[in-house]
N, C-alpha and C positions, 0 to 999 in steps of 0.2 A: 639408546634408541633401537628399537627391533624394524628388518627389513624385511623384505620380500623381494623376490625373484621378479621381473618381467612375466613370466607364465602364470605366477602367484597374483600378481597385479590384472593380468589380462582375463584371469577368472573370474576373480571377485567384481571386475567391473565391469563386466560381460562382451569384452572386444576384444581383437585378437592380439598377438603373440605381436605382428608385426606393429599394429597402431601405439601399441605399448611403448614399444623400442623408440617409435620417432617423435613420440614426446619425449620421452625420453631427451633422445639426439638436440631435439630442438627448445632444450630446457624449460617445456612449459610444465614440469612436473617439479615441483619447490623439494629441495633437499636429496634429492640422489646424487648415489656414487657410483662412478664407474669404474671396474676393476678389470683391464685390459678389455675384451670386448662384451663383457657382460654391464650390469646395472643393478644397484641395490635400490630398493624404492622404499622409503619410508613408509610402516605400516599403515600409519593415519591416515596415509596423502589422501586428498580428495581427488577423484579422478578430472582432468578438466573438459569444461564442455567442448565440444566437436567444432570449429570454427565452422567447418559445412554446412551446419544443422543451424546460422544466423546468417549464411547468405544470401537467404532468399528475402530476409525481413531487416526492413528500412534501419537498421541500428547504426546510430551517428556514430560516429569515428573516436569523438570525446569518452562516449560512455559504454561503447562498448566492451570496455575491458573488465569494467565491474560489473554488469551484466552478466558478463560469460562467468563470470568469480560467482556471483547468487545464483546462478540454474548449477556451476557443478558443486555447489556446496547444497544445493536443495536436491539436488540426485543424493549425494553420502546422506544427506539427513533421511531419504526415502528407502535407503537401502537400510537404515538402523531399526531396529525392533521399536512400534510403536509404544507408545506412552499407555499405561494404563487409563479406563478411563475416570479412575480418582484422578490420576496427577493432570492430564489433561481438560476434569472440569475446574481445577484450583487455579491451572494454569491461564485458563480462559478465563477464568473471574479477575482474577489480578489484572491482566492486559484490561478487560472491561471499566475496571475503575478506572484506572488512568488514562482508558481512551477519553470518557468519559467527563473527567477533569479537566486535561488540558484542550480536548476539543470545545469546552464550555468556558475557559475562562481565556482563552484567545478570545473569546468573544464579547469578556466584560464580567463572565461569571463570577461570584463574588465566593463563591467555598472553594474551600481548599479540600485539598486530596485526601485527606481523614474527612474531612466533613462531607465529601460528596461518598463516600465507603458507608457513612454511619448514613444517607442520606439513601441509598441504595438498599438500603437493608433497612429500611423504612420507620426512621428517627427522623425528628422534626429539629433543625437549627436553630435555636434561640435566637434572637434578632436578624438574622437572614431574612432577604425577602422572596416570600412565597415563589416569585417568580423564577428563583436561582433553583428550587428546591424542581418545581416542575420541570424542569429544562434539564435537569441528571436524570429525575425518572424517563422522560421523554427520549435523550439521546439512548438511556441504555434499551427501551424496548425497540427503538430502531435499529440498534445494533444484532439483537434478538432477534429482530424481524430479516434483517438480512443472512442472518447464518441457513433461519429455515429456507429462506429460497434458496442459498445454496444447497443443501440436503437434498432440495425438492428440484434443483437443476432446471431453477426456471431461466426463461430466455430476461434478460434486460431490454427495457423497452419505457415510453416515457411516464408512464401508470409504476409503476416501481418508482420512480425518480418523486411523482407527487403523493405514493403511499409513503417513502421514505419522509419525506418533508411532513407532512402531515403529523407523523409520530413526533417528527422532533421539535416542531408548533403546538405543541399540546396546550402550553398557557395563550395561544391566537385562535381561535375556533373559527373566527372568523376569514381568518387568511390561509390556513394551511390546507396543502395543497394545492394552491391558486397562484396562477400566475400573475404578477405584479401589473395592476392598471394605473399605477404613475409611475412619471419619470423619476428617478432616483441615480444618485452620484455619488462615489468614493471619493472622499476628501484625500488629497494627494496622489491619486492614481492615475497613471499615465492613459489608462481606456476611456474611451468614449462607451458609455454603456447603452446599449442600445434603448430605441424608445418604446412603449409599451405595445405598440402593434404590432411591434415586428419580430418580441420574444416569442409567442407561440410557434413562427416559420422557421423562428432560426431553433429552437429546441428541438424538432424534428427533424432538423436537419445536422443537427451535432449528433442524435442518436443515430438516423441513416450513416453521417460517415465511420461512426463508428463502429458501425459492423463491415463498412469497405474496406477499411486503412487497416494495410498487413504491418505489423510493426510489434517488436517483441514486446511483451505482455506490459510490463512495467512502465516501459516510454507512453504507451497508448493509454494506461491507467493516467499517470503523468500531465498526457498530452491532454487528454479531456477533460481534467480536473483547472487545467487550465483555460478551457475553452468555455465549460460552465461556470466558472466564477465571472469570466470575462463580460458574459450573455448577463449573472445576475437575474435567473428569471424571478424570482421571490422575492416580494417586500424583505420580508426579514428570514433568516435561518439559512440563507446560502452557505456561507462556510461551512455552519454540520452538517449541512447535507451532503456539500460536496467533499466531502473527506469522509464521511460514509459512503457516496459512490465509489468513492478510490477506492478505499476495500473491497466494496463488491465487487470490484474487476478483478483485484488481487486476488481475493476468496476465490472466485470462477475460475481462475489461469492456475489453482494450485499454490500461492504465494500464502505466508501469512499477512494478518493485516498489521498495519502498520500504527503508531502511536506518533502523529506531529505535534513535538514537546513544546511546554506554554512557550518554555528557556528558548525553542527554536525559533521562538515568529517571528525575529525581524529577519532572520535568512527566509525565512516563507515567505513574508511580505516583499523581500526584495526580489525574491525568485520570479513574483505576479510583473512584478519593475520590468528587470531585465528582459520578461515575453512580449509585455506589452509595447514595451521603450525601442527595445532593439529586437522584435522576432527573434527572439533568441530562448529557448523553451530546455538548455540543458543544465542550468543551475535546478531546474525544478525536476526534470530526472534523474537529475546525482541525488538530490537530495531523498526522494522515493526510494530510489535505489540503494541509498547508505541503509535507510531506516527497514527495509526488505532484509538486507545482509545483515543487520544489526539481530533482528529477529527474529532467522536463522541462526546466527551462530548462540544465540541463548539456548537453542533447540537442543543443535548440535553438545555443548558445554551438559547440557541436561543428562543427554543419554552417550557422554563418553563412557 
């Protein structure tokens, strides 16, 4: 394994000589040696985030250890030479499908992950029904549609939330982007879903506090993805929607976006459980937060 000095370290990661050393000291740097009063530091090490730089924002106790492991592993990935933009549009088309797939068939979708790829690329399924086929074109140009507001650094607000839905209802022309005028219920869900007059107040008021609530990027992604499934303001397409919003906040904070796998819906679903059941909202941050680190370290693995 090849090292580096402490000065060699404190260069390349742009702090000084002394910050180096007391991680060092205080073994929050994985694999150094120390050799009488000096310190070998493993070439690769990721330097770790600043515990200071999360004191000011609401990070629970549980999760902020993996937190700080995805901001200092998304510093080394922002230090690495970008991706080409061949390999970065290949990159992003892969992720696409299979956001694409599994966020559809969590939902009932009936194609599978080659069939929604040949379906994306604009082949028709032999006995599929029409309706599965719209709902892949549908999710992918909502996903489309939220990269350009990223690019375009638009603010989030609740017109984003019903142009999102609206894209991903494309087979409802009827219902997309409207908010839901009956009552409606989650079979086995601990929530009370609110009744139809009261979603437009409380949607306003889920986007107001989220631009109050100081909280690192992922929790508050997390947090609201919780909040809006809770509310349910749509007849139908909540789920894609709201795991399209979860991106967009990941997308806007600098995160990549994330892929909640079909294999993973009963920790998803349990995740809604445990917020609803018990106010308890950190199975569904770990879980954002594994799949953020998961898709950083592909990045990172890419451009060793």
């Amino acid at each position: 394994m090849e090292y580096m000095t402490v000065k060699e370290a404190a260069e390349k990661w742009g702090i000084s000589d002394r910050r180096v050393r007391m991680l060092c000291e205080h073994g929050e740097i994985d694999g150094v040696i120390r050799k009488g009063q000096s310190y070998l530091i493993p070439a690769d090490a990721i330097r770790p985030v600043d515990g200071r730089s999360l004191r000011h924002k609401k990070i629970t106790r549980e999760v902020a250890e993996i937190l700080a492991r995805v901001d200092a592993k998304r510093a080394e990935l922002n230090r690495r030479r970008p991706l080409t933009e061949g390999e970065l549009e290949r990159l992003q088309q892969e992720f696409l499908i299979e956001f694409t797939y599994s966020s559809n068939a969590i939902e009932g979708n009936t194609l599978t992950l080659k069939e929604t790829a040949l379906v994306l690329e604009g082949l028709t399924i032999d006995q599929k029904p029409l309706k599965d086929h719209l709902e892949a074109v549908g999710h992918r140009d909502a996903f489309l549609y939220l990269q350009k507001l990223i690019e375009d650094n638009v603010k989030f607000s609740e017109r984003i939330i019903k142009e999102i839905h609206s894209l991903v209802l494309i087979d409802r022309p009827q219902d997309k982007g409207v908010y839901r005028r009956i009552p409606v219920k989650i079979a086995g869900a601990y929530n009370q879903l609110p009744e139809p007059h009261l979603v437009p107040e409380k949607m306003e008021q889920l986007v107001k506090e989220f631009f109050k609530t100081k909280l690192h990027p992922i929790e508050k992604a997390a947090r609201f993805h919780l909040e809006f499934e809770g509310i349910h303001p749509f007849i139908d397409g909540n789920g894609r929607t709201g795991r399209l919003i979860l991106n967009f906040t990941l997308m806007q904070n600098g995160y990549p976006p994330i892929n909640v796998k079909f294999s993973d819906r009963k920790r998803y679903y349990d995740s809604f459980d445990v917020y609803f059941r018990d106010n308890d909202p950190i199975p569904m941050i770990q879980m954002v937060a594994e799949y953020v680190e998961e898709q950083v370290d592909r990045y990172l693995r890419i451009l060793a």
